[in-house]
C-alpha positions in Angstrom: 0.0 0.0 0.0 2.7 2.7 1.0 4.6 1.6 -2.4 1.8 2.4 -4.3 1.3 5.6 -2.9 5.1 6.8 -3.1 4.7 5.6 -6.8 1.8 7.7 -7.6 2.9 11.2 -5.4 6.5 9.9 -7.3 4.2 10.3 -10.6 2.7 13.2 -9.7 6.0 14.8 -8.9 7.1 14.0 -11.9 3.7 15.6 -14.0 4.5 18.8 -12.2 8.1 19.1 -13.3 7.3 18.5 -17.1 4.7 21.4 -17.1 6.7 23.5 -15.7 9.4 22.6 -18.1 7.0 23.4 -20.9 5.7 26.4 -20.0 9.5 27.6 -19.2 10.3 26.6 -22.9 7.0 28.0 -24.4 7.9 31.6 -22.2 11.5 31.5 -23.9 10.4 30.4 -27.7 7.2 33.5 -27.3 10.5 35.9 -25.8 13.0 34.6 -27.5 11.2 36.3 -30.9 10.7 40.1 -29.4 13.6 42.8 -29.5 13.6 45.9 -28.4 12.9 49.0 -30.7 16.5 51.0 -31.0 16.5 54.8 -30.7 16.1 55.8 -34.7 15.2 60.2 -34.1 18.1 62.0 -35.5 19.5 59.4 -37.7 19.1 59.5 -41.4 17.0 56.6 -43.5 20.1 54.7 -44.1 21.5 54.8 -40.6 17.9 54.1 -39.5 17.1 51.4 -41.9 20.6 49.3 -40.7 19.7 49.4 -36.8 16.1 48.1 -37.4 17.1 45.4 -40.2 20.0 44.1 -38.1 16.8 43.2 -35.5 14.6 41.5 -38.1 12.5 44.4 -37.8 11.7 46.7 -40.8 10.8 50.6 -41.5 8.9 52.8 -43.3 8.9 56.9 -43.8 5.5 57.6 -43.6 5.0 61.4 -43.2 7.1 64.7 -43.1 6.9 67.4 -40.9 8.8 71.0 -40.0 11.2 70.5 -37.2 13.9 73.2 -35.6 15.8 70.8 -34.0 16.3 67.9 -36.1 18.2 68.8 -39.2 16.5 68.5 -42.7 16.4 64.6 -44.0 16.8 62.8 -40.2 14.3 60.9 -38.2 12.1 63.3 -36.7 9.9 60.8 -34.7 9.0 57.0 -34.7 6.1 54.5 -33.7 6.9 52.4 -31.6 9.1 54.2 -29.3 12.3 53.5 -28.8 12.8 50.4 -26.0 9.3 49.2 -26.5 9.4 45.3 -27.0 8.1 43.9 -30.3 8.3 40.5 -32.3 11.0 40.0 -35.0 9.1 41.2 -38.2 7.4 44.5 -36.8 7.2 47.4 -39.1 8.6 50.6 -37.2 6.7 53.6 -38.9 9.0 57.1 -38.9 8.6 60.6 -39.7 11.2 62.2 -42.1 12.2 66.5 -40.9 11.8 68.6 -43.2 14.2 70.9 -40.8 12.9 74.5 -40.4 9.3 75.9 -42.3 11.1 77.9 -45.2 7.7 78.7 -47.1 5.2 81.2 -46.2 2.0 79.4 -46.3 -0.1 81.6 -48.7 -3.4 83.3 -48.8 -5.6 81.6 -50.9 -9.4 82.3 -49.3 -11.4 84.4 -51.8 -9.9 81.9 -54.1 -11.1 79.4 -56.3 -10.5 75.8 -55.8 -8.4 75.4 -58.7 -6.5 78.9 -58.1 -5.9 78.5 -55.0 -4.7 74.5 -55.5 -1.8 75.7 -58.1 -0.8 78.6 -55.5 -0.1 76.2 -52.9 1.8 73.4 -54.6 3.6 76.4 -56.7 5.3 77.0 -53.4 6.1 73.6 -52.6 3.5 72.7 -50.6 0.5 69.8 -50.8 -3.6 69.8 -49.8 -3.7 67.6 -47.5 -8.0 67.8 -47.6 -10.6 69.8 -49.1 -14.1 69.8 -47.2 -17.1 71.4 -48.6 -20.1 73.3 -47.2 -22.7 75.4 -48.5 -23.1 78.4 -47.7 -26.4 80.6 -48.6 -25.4 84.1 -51.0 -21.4 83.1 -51.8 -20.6 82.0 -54.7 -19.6 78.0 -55.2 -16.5 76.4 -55.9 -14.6 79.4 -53.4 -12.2 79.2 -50.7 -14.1 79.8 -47.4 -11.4 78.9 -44.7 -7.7 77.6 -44.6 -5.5 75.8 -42.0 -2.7 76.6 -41.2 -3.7 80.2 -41.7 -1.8 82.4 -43.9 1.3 83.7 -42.8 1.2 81.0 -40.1 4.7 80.7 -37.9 4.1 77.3 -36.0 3.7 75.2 -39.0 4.5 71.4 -38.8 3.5 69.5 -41.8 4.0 71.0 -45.7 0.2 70.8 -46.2 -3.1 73.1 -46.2 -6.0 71.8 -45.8 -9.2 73.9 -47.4 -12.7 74.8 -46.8 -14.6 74.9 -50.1 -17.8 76.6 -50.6 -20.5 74.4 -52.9 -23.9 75.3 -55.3 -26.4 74.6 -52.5 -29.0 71.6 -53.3 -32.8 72.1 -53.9 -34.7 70.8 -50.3 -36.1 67.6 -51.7 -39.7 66.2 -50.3 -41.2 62.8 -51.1 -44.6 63.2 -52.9 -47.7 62.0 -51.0 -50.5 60.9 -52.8 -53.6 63.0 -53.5 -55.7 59.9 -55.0 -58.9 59.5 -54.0 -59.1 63.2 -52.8 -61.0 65.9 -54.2 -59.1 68.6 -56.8 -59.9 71.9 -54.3 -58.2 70.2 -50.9 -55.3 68.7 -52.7 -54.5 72.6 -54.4 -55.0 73.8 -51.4 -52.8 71.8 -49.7 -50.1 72.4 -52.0 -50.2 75.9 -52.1 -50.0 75.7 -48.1 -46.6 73.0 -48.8 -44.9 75.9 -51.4 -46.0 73.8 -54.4 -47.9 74.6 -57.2 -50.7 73.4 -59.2 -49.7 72.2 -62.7 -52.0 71.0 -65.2 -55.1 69.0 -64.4 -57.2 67.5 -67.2 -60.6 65.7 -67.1 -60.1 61.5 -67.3 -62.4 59.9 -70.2 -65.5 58.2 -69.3 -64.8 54.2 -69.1 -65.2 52.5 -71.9 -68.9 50.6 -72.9 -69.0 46.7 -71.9 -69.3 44.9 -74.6 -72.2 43.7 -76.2 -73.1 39.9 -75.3 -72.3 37.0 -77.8 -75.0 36.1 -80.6 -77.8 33.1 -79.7 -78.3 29.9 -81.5 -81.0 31.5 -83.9 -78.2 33.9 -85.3 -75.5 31.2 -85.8 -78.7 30.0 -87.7 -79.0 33.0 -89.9 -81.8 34.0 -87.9 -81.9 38.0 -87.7 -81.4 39.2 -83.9 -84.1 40.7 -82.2 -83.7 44.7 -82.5 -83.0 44.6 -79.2 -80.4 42.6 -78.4 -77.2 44.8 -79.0 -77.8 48.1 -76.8 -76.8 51.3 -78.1 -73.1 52.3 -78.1 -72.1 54.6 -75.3 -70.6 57.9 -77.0 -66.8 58.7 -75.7 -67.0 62.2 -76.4 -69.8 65.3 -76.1 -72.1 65.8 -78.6 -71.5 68.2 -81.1 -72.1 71.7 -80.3 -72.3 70.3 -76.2 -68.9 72.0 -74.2 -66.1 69.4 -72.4 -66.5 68.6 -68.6 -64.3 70.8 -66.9 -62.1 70.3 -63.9 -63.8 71.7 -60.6 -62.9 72.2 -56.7 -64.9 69.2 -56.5 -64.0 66.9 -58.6 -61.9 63.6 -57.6 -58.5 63.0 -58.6 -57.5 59.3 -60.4 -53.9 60.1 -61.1 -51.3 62.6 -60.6 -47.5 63.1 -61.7 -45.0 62.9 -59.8 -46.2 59.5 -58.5 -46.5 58.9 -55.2 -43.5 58.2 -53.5 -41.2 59.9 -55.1 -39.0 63.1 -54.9 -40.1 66.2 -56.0 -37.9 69.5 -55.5 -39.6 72.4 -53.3 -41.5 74.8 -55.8 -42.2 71.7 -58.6 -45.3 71.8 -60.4 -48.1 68.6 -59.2 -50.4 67.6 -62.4 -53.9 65.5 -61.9 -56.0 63.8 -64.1 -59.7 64.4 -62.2 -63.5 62.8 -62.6 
C-alpha cells in the first residue's frame, strides 16, 4: 500500500516538473522572438534602416513634418518608441524633418478651388484635404477657410487643408399621394406646402361593356331581335355640347409625380380628375 502511494505522489512529482518545463520553454520560444525597438530620431534613413534590419525588424517613412531641431532629412519621430518590445518582423513607422518651415504658407481664401490648389503646390507645398459646405449668398466652388492660416509661424506639416464653398441643393420632399381626394383640398394643400398646381385635365369616361355574344338563332341566320345589341355609349360630347371641366370638386384618379417619389420644393403637381 505505501509503495503504491510513493509511486503515484512519485508520478505526480514528476507531472508537475514536465509542465513547468514546458511552460519555461513556451515563455522562452514567445521571448525569445521580441527585441527591443533602437532609438532611430536624429539618424538618417540609411543609418535608420541598418539598426532596425540588423533586429529582423523593418521601416517605413511615412510622413514629413517641420522641425527646428532635427536637421533636414533625419528621423524626426518613430512608432513604436524606442525600448518598446516587439516580435522579429514588426514594421517601425517614422517621420522624415523637413528641418525649419522655409515657405510662407499663402493666402488663398477668396480663391477658387483650382487657383488657390496651383498657389499652394507652386510653393512647394501639398492639400492635405478639401471639405465642402454650403453656404447661402457666396458664390460656389470658393475658398471659405484655410489651415494653417496664412502667414502662419508654428507650422509642422507641408500641407493646407481647405474649406470649399458648394452650389447649395434644392430641399427635396417625397410626394404624397392625392388619389382618391378631391381637386380643391389637394390645391390647397399644396399651395400651403410651397408647391404649385400644374396642369389637371378631365379623365375619359370608361369604356362601354361589350355587347353579349349572338344566340343559336343567329349562328342559324336568324336576324337578332332589335334589341339585343344596346346602343353604343358615346366617348366624347355631342357636337355643339362643351367638355367637362375640372372643378374644386372633382376627384383625382392620377397625378404626376407619383407617389412616393421626390419632388424639388416649388415643382409643379399635375392630376388627371373625374
Amino acid at each position: 500500500m505505501k509503495s503504491a502511494i510513493r509511486f503515484a505522489m512519485l508520478a505526480l512529482v514528476l507531472l508537475i516538473v514536465a509542465m513547468l518545463s514546458a511552460l519555461t520553454a513556451m515563455r522562452f520560444a514567445i521571448h525569445g522572438q521580441e527585441v527591443a525597438v533602437p532609438p532611430l530620431v536624429g539618424l538618417t534613413p540609411i543609418e535608420a534602416e541598418h539598426a532596425v534590419t540588423g533586429l529582423g525588424l523593418q521601416m517605413s517613412i511615412e510622413r514629413q513634418y517641420y522641425s527646428p531641431q532635427i536637421p533636414d532629412g533625419r528621423i524626426v519621430s518613430q512608432l513604436p518608441l524606442a525600448g518598446t518590445k516587439v516580435r522579429r518582423g514588426w514594421e517601425v513607422r517614422v517621420a522624415q524633418s523637413l528641418g525649419p518651415a522655409r515657405v510662407a504658407i499663402p493666402d488663398v481664401a477668396g480663391q477658387s478651388e483650382h487657383a488657390a490648389e496651383l498657389n499652394i503646390r507652386r510653393r512647394g507645398l501639398d492639400v492635405a484635404s478639401m471639405a465642402q459646405v454650403e453656404m447661402p449668398g457666396i458664390p460656389a466652388d470658393q475658398v471659405l477657410a484655410q489651415n494653417p492660416p496664412a502667414n502662419a509661424t508654428q507650422v509642422l506639416a507641408p500641407k493646407i487643408s481647405l474649406l470649399v464653398t458648394v452650389t447649395p441643393q434644392p430641399e427635396a420632399f417625397v410626394m404624397p399621394s392625392f388619389i382618391g381626394q378631391p381637386l380643391g383640398t389637394a390645391s390647397r394643400t399644396l399651395q400651403d406646402a410651397g408647391f404649385k398646381l400644374g396642369n389637371v385635365s378631365v379623365a375619359p369616361p370608361p369604356a362601354p361593356p361589350a355587347s353579349p355574344a349572338s344566340g343559336g338563332s343567329e349562328a342559324q341566320g336568324a336576324p337578332a331581335s332589335p334589341t339585343a345589341v344596346p346602343a353604343p355609349i358615346p366617348l366624347t360630347p355631342p357636337s355643339g355640347e362643351p367638355a367637362a371641366q375640372p372643378s374644386p370638386a372633382s376627384i383625382i384618379v392620377l397625378q404626376a409625380p407619383a407617389a412616393g417619389q421626390k419632388v424639388p420644393a416649388g415643382a409643379a403637381i399635375n392630376f388627371e380628375v373625374r
